[in-house]
Structure formats: C-alpha cells, structure tokens
VOGU-3710 file (C-alpha; in Angstrom, 3 decimals, decimal comma):
1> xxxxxxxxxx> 106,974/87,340/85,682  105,496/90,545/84,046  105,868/91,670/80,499  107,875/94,810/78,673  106,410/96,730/76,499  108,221/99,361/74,083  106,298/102,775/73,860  107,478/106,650/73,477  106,809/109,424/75,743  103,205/110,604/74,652
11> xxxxxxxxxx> 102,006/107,039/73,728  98,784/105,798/74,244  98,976/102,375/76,150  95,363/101,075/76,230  94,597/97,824/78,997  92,180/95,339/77,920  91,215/93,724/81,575  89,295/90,965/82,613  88,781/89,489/86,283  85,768/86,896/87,192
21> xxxxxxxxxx> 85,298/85,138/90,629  82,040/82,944/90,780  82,718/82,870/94,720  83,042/86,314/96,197  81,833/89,239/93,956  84,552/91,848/92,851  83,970/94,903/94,250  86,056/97,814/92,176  89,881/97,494/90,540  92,534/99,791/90,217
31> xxxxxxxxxx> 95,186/100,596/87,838  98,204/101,123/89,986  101,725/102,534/89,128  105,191/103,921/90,285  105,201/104,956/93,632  101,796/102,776/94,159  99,907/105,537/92,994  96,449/104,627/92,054  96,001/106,053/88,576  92,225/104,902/88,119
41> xxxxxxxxxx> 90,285/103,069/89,473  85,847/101,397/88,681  83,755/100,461/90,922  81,098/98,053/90,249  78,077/98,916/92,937  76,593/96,328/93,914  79,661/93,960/93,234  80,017/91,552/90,259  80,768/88,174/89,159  82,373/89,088/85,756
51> xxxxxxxxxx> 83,924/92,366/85,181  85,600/93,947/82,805  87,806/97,219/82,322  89,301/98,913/79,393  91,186/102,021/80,814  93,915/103,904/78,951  96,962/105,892/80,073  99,564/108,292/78,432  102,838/106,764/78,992  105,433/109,302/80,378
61> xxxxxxxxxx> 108,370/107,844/79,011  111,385/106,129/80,692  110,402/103,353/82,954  107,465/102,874/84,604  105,384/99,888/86,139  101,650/98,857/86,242  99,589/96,586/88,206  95,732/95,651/88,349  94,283/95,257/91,726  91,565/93,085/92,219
71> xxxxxxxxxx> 89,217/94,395/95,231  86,507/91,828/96,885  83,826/92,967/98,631  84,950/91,338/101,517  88,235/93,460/101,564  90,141/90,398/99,829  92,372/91,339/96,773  94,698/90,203/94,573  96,809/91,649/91,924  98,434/90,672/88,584
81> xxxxxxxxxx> 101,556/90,651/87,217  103,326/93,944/85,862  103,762/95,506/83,066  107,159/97,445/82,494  107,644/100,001/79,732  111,294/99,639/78,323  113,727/102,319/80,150  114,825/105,142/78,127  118,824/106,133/77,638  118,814/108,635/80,223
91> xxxxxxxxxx> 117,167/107,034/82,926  118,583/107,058/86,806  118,178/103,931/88,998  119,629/103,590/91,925  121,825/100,380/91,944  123,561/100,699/95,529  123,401/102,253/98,627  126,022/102,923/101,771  125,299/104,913/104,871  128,119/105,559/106,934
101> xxxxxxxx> 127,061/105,623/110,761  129,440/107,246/111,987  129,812/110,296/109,526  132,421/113,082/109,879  131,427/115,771/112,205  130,867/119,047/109,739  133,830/122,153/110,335  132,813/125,651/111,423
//
C-alpha cells in the first residue's frame, strides 16, 4: 500500500489532491509527515462537499513519508495511503532493539 517516489535533496514534490464526501462536508486537510508533523494544512470555512488541494513541499532528501488527512466537520477523518521518497545511501534505520533489565551497575 503506498507508492515510492525517486527525488533529490532540494526537489520540488508537488501533490495534486482531491477528497469529496456528498454526506458529511470536509472540514480542512493536512499534509502530514515524519514524526506526524503537520506540514500544511487548508481549511475550507464553512465546510465543503468537493475539495481540492495542490500544496508543494521541498523534499529533504533520504527517506521520508507523507500522508493526507481528511478532517469532517464532525471530527471524523480519514487518511490515505503514503507516499515514500526512495532512501538515500547513507541513511540510518533502526532495524533492532534489546534492553537489558538488569544492566551492570556503573564502577566508581
């Protein structure tokens, strides 16, 4: 689920989004990243049927993630699927993790 897209550190990557709900009118959306930092977000006073977003972002290189978040007006959201930008040679992920709970007392 999600898609991978190839850019370089300094790249433009430019969102074409489009959400409609006939039901329940959308009330903003927000572009949402690493960390789950909201990066930008539009609201549409008043609420709408039909809206539509075209924001843009400078891609900082290595991997990062972004989701759309879909905000109702009564609270409701959803979100859609990522988008990944490819991983660069140098970049750190953390593939494992062991805590020992009973660590070695330190020696004065």
């Amino acid at each position: 689920m999600g898609s991978v897209i190839d850019v370089e550190a300094g790249e433009t990557i430019d969102f074409e989004i489009l959400a409609e709900d006939s039901e329940v009118d959308i009330e903003k959306m927000q572009l949402i990243s690493n960390g789950g930092t909201v990066i930008d977000e539009i609201v549409f006073e008043g609420g709408t049927e039909h809206a539509e977003w075209n924001p843009s972002v400078e891609a900082a290189g290595g991997s990062e993630w972004f989701v759309v978040k879909v905000i109702h007006e009564q609270g409701r959201w959803g979100t859609s699927s990522p988008i990944f930008t490819a991983g660069g040679e140098y970049d750190l992920k953390l593939t494992a993790l062991n805590v020992d709970p009973d660590p070695t007392p330190a020696r004065i």
